[in-house]
Phi, psi and omega in degrees: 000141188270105178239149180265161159222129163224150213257142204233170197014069188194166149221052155214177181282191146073005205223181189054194119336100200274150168186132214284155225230057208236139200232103158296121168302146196046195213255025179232148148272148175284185184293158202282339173284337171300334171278351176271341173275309172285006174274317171288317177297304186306332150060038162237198182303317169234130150199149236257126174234119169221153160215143199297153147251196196265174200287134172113353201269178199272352162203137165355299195218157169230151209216103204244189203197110162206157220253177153334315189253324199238155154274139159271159174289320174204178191196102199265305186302319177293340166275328145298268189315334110355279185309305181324320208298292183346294186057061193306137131296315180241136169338125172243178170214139176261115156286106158248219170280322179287000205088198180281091186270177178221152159221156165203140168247153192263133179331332194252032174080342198259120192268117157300052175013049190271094157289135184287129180293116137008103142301084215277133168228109163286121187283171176255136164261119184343182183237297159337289214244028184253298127038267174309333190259345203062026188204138178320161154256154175238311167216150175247190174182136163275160232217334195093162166309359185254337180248343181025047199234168189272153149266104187246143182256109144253205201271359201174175201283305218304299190316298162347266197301338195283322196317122169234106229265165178286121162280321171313300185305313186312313162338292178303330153000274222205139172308293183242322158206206207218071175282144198222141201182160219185145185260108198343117184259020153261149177259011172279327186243177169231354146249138169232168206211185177183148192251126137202135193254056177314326204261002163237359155118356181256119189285335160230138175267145188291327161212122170270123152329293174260011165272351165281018193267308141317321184270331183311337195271302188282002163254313166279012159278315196298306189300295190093021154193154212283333169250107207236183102322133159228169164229147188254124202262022178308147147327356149283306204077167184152143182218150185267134170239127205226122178212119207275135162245084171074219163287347192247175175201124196254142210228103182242167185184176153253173172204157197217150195273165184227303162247151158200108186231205167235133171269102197281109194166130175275096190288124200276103170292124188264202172272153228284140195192000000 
């Protein structure tokens, strides 16, 4: 079986978000532990399993998500990086946990996202989890059900780039992760941000996708206008291009292949999905 690595919201190699890439045979997935083992082997943030459905159905493909330790709800870099295998010219669709997501790509390589926006709730902030990150807080927002992660506002990019957060503590937190973000002292971006996720097994992510389905709502707000820049300020990098409609939110980058090998595993059949 042909399996990828591809580095997402980037166009160089070594840079963005790595997620590993595998386009399944026949109308089923195998079974979920086999896809949870080869997701620990591949031993990144995500990695990304579809297999086509058939012509009339509600979508191109279905499409599932998993981290080393867990499946996840939703996944913006593993899905860029698919759509990159994919290379949609014309709009494709994903049947997911999340619904029905599209990619599309543009002549000049750059893929397009539609993703459901964030429900933003403001939360009060904890003593826990100012603590946990060690840096003041300014606001906190819980992120909704697709994402289930805390959104915390510190005062700046430097606080930003500095956290270096108690992970244990964060885990206890949050279902799944912790974005932490400011607003840019670059004029290339207008925000930056950093991911941890401890408690789905990932301690920093190099770039998230679908934590910009949050921030796109809470900067354009901040902004005052819909299309905006982030750079996910990880030791990798990467930067999101973002743009809120409403309930959806469209998310672009490029992405570039890295490995392209064959995976020797007898993948093991689950039920017909």
């Amino acid at each position: 079986m042909r399996i990828r690595i591809v580095d997402a919201f980037t166009d160089r190699p070594f840079t963005g978000a790595p997620a590993g890439v595998l386009l399944l045979d026949g109308d089923a997935f195998p079974s979920d532990d086999w896809m949870r083992q080869v997701a620990a082997e591949v031993n990144l943030a995500e990695t990304a399993f579809a297999h086509p459905l058939p012509p009339g159905s509600d979508a191109d493909w279905a499409l599932r998500w998993f981290t080393p330790t867990v499946e996840v709800d939703l996944c913006g870099h593993a899905t860029l990086a698919i759509s990159h295998v994919i290379d949609p010219a014309t709009p494709i669709r994903y049947r997911t946990r999340s619904g029905i997501l599209t990619a599309v790509r543009t002549p000049d390589g750059l893929i397009t996202l539609d993703f459901p926006t964030a429900p933003l709730a403001e939360r009060p902030i904890g003593p826990e989890l100012a603590a946990a990150l060690g840096a003041e807080i300014l606001s906190v927002h819980h992120t909704g059900p697709n994402t289930d992660d805390l959104l915390v506002e510190v005062a700046d990019e430097k606080t930003v780039r500095a956290v270096t957060p108690d992970l244990r503590a964060v885990a206890r937190l949050s279902r799944r992760g912790v974005i932490v973000t400011a607003a840019s002292g670059d004029p290339a971006h207008d925000f930056v941000s950093r991911f941890f996720a401890p408690a789905v097994g990932v301690d920093e992510d190099p770039v998230t996708g679908s934590a910009h389905t949050a921030l796109a709502p809470f900067w354009s707000a901040r902004f005052g206008r819909t299309e905006l820049t982030g750079y996910q300020a990880s030791p990798r990098g990467g930067t999101v291009r973002v743009a809120l409609r409403g309930d959806r939110t469209l998310l672009r980058g490029h992405a570039v292949t890295t490995i392209d090998g064959e995976l020797q595993s007898f993948p093991v059949r689950g039920p017909s999905s």
